[in-house]
C-alpha positions as CSV (number, residue, x, y, z in Angstrom):
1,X,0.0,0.0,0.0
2,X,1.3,3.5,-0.6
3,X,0.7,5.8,2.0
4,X,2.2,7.5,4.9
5,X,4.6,5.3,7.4
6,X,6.1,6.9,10.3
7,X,7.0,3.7,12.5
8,X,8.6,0.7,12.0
9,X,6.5,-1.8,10.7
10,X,6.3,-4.5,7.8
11,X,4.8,-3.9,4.4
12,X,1.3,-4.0,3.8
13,X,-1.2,-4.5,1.0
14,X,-5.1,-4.0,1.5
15,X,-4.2,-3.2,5.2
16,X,-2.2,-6.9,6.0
17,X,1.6,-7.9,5.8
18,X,1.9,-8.8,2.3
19,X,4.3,-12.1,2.4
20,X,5.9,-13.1,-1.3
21,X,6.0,-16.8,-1.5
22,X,9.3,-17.3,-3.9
23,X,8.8,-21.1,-4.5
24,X,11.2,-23.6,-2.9
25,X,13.8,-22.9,-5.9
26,X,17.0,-20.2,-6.1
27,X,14.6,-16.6,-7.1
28,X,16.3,-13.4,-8.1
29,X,14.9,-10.4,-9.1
30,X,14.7,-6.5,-8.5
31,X,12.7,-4.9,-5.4
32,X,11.5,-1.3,-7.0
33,X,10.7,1.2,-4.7
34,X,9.0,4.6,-5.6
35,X,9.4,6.9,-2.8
36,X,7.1,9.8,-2.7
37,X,7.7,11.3,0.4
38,X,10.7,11.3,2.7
39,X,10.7,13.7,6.0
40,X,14.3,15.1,7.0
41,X,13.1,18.4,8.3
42,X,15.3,17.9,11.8
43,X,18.2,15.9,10.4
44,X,17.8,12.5,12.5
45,X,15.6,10.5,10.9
46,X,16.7,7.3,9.1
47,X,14.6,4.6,7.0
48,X,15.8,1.0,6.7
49,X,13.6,-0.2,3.6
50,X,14.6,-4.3,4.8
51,X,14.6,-7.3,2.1
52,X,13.9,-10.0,4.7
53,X,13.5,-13.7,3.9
54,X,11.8,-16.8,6.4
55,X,11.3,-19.9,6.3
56,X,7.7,-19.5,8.1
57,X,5.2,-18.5,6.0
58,X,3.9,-16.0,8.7
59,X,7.4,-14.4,9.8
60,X,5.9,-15.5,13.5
61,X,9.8,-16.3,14.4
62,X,11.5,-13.9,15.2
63,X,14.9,-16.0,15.1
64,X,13.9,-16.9,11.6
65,X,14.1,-13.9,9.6
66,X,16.8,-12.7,7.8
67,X,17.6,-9.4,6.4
68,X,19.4,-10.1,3.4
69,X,19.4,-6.5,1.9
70,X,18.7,-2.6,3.0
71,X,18.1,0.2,1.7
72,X,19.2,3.0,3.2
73,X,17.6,6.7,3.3
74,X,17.1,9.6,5.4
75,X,19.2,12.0,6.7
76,X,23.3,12.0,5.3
77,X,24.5,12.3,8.4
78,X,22.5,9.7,10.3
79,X,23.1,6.7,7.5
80,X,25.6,5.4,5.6
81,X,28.0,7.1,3.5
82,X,26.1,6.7,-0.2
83,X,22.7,6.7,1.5
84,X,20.0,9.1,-0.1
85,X,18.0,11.7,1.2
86,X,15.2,11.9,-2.0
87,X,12.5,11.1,-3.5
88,X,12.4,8.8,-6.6
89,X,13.1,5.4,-7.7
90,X,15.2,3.0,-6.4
91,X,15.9,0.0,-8.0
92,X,17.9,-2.7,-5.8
93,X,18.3,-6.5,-7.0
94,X,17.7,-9.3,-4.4
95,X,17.5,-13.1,-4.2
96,X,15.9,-15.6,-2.0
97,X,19.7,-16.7,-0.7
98,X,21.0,-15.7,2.4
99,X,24.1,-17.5,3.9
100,X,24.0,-20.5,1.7
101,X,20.2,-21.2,2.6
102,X,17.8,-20.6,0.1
103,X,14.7,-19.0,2.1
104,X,11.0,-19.1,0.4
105,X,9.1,-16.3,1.8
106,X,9.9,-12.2,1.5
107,X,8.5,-9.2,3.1
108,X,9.4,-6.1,3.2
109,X,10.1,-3.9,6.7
110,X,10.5,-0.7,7.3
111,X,13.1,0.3,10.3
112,X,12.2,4.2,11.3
113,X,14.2,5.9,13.7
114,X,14.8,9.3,14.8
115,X,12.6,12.6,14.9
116,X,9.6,11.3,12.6
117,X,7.3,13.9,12.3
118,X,5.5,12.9,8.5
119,X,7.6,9.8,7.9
120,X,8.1,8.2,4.7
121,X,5.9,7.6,1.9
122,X,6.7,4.8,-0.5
123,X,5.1,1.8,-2.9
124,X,7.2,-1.3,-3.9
125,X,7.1,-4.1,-5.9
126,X,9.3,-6.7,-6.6
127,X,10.1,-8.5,-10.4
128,X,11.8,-11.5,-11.7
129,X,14.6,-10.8,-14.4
């Protein structure tokens, strides 16, 4: 769903988590994101846009998930060096592999932190080359 996120949370479509199920096979692809909106009025606030991969079809354990890629935005001097503080498209490829394991659910999270005031506003989808 696009629309206005100014917490941490996972990604959701039609108001519920949206889960990908990748199959049991190797998957690669591109996540798109088209950011609309992104607050850094007090130059603090950070947003972790995490590719995270289970093996449990509901993400219920929280030992199980693994962020296998991030993107990083906010505020330059709050993230990493390279990290952007615009709006646009981003365009990051992922897979389903993480450590040798090959993982067949995805969701995206969103990590806030900092002075969040009117957050970030974003939609994503993800496509197979």
């Amino acid at each position: 769903d696009a629309g206005l996120i100014a917490a941490s949370a996972a990604a959701q479509v039609d108001a519920a988590d949206k889960i990908l199920d990748l199959g049991q096979a190797y998957w690669e692809g591109n996540l798109v994101l088209d950011v609309t909106a992104l607050e850094v009025a007090t130059g603090d606030e950070s947003y972790r846009i995490e590719w995270q991969l289970s093996p449990d079809a509901t993400f219920g354990t929280a030992g199980n998930i693994r962020v296998a890629t991030v993107i990083h935005l906010g505020d330059s001097s709050v993230t990493f060096s390279g990290a952007d503080n615009s709006t646009g498209r981003y365009i990051q490829p992922v897979i389903n592999e993480f450590g040798g394991t090959i993982y067949r659910y995805a969701r995206l999270f969103t990590r806030i932190a900092g002075t969040i005031a009117t957050g970030i506003n974003y939609s994503a989808f993800a496509c197979s080359e």
